[in-house]
N, C-alpha and C positions, 0 to 999 in steps of 0.2 A: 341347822348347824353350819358355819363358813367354813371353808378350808384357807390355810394362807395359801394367797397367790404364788405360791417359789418353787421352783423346782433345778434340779439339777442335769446339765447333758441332758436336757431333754427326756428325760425318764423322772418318775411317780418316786419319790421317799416313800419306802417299806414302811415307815410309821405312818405314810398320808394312808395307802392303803389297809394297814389294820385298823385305822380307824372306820376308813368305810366298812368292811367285813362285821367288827366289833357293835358299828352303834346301830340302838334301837331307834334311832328319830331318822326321818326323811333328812340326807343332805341337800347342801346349796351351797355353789362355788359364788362368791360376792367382789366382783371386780370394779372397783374406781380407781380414775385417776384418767391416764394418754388411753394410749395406742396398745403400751405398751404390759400394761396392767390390764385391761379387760383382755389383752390377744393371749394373756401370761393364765388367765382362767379357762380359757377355751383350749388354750395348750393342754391344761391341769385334766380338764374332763375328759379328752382326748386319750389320753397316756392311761388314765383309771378304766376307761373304757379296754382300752388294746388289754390291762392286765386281768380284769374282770370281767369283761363283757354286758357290763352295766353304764348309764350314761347317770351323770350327776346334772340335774341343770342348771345355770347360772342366772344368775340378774348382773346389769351396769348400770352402774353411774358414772358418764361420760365426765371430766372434766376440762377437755380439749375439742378442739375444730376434728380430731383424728377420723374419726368414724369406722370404727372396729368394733362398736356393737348390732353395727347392722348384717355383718357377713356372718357366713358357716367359713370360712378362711381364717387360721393363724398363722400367727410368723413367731419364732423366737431364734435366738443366735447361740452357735454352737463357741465351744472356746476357743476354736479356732479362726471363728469369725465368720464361718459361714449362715446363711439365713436358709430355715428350714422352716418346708409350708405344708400342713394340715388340712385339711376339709372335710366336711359331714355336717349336712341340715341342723343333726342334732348337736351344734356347737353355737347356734344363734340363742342367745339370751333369750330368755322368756320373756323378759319384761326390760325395759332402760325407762331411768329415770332423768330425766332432762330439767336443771334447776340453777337458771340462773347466777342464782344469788349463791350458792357454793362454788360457781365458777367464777366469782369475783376472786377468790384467792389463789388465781388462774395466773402465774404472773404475764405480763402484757404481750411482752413478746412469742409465748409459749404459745399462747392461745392465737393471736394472729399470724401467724407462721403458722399452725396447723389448719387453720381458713383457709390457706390455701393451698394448704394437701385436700380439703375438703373440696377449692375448685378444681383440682386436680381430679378429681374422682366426677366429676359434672361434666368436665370439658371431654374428656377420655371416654365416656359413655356415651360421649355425642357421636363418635367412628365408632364405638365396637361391634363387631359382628353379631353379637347374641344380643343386644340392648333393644328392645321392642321400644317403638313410637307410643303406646301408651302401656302402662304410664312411666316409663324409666326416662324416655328422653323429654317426655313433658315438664317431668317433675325438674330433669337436671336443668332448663330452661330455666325454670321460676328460681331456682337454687341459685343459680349464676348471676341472676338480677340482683339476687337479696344477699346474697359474697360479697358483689363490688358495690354495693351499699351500706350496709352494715358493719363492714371492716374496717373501712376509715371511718367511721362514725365511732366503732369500740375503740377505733385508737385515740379519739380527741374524747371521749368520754368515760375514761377506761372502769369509773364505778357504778357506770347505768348497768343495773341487772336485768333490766329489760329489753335492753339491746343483745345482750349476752343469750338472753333467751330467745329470741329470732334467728340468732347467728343456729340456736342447738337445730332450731326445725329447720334453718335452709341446709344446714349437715348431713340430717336426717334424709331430708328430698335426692341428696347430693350425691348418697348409694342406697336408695330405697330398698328395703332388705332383699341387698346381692344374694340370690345365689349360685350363681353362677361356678363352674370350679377354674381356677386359672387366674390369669392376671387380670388383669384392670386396661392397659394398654402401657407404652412405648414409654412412657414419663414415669410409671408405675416401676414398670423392670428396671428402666437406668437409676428411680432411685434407691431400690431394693441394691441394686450394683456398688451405689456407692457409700450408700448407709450403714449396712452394716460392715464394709471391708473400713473405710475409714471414720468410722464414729459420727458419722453425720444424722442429726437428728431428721424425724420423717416429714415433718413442717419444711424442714431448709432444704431436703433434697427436693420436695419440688418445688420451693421456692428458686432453686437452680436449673431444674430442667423443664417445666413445663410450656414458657417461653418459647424456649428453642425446639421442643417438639414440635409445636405448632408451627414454627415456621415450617420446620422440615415436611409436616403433615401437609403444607399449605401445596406441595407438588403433586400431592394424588388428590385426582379431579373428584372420586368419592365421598373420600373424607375431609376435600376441602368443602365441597358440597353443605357437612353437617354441620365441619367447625361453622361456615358463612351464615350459617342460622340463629347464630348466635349475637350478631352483631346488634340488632332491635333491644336486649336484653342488655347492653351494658353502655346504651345510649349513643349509639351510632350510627351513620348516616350508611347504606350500602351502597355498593360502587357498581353492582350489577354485573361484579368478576367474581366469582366463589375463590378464587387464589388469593387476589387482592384483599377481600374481605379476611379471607384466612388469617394474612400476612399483618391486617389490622386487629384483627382479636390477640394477636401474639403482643403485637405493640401492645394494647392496652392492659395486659395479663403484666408484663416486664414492670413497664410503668406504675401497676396497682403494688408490682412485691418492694417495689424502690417509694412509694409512697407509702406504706406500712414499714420503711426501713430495714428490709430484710435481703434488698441487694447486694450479692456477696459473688465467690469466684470458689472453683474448686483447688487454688493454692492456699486457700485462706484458710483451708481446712486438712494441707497437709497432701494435696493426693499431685503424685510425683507428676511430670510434664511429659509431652513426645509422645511419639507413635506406636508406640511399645507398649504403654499403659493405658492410653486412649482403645486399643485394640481387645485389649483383656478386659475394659470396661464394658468395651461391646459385647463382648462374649459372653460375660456372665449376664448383661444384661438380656440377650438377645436365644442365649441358650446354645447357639450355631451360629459358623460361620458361614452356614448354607440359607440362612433367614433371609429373606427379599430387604430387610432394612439394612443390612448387615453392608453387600456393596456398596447402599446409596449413601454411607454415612458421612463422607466428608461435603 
């Protein structure tokens, strides 16, 4: 039996729950569509669980680049606007079905703009603390070759379902099932910051910031270090400077979201100007204004 994906404030509908109590068959929460529909069924299981202390388990069908069927992480937004985050193993799908030819009805821009929240989640695992060298940063490698190849290739062919089906496995590579508890990294949080305060879909916030992370990343000799491993992977000559290289994967990241046409600015989307607003961005992205990122941010 499905439950609808919906819920309200973040709490279980007393008729979702009597139904669980009530029926005699095994349930199953059944999430398709973004991000935002498989993260809105793990939210579901979540909330039934806290009322019951039973877990329901889900399947997805991804129709996006998003990849929120590989995590035990949800997000959903409160009416105020804030974004509130879940975690527990048992909130990873049992099963995702990856199919092409249903993502043809993916509209174009949807799906390419979530590509690269999907590089987003590759490039970001290449600095994280917990990301083990096999296989999470191997994978996020092969994933980042096959992003900035099969993206502009979905945009000039946008009804090959066969290219749509490459794009699902380099997604999949892209956070092999995370489970990590916490964020993602730096680009992750800022777009968490500004997606749900000003409506910015999860595609276009990192089509906004993931760029400019990397530059900024391209200053610690660590994580320029992982980003510069990256360069062989999206056809580029290394310079045998890990910063340099850095400050080249950013180029090439900027230039891939303006040639997918999803170059855009955070006025465009409404989020006020000045030092004021840049600073409360930080904050909620960042958590503290005691964070090591938090000084270095201009």
């Amino acid at each position: 039996m499905a439950l609808p994906s919906k819920y309200q404030n973040g709490s279980i509908d007393s008729s979702l729950k009597g139904v669980y109590r009530a029926s005699p068959v095994k349930l199953l929460i059944y999430g398709t569509g973004g991000g935002s529909p498989i993260d809105s069924a793990k939210a579901i299981a979540y909330n039934i669980h806290q009322e019951t202390g039973k877990w329901i388990p889900s399947i997805a069908v991804p129709t996006t680049l998003s990849v929120a069927e590989t995590t035990q992480n949800a997000g959903f937004t409160t009416e105020d606007k804030h974004k509130i985050a879940v975690s527990n193993p048992e909130l990873v799908p049992k099963a995702v079905v990856y199919d092409g030819e249903i993502a043809l009805h993916t509209p174009l821009n949807l799906w390419t703009s979530t590509g690269i929240r999907s590089l987003d989640h590759a490039v970001e695992l290449m600095y994280h603390p917990l990301a083990s060298e096999i296989p999470t940063k191997r994978m996020c490698l092969e994933a980042i070759k096959d992003l900035v190849t099969y993206l502009p290739q979905s945009k000039a062919n946008p009804d090959d379902a066969d290219i749509r089906t490459k794009l699902f496995v380099a997604c999949y590579a892209s956070l092999f099932p995370f489970l990590y508890t916490g964020g993602v990294g730096l680009s992750h949080s800022i777009g968490h910051a500004i997606g749900a305060t000003y409506s910015i879909p999860h595609g276009i916030t990192s089509c906004l910031s993931l760029a400019p992370t990397v530059h900024f990343k391209a200053s610690n000799p660590e994580e320029a270090k992982q980003i510069a491993r990256i360069i062989p992977y999206i056809g580029k000559q290394s310079t045998g400077n890990d910063e340099k290289d850095a400050h080249s994967v950013a180029d090439a990241i900027a230039g891939l979201v303006e040639q997918l046409g999803h170059k855009t600015t955070l006025t465009a989307y409404n989020v006020p100007t000045g030092d004021a607003e840049e600073e409360a961005i930080a904050s909620r992205a960042l958590h503290s204004k005691e964070h090591k990122d938090f000084a270095n941010r201009k």
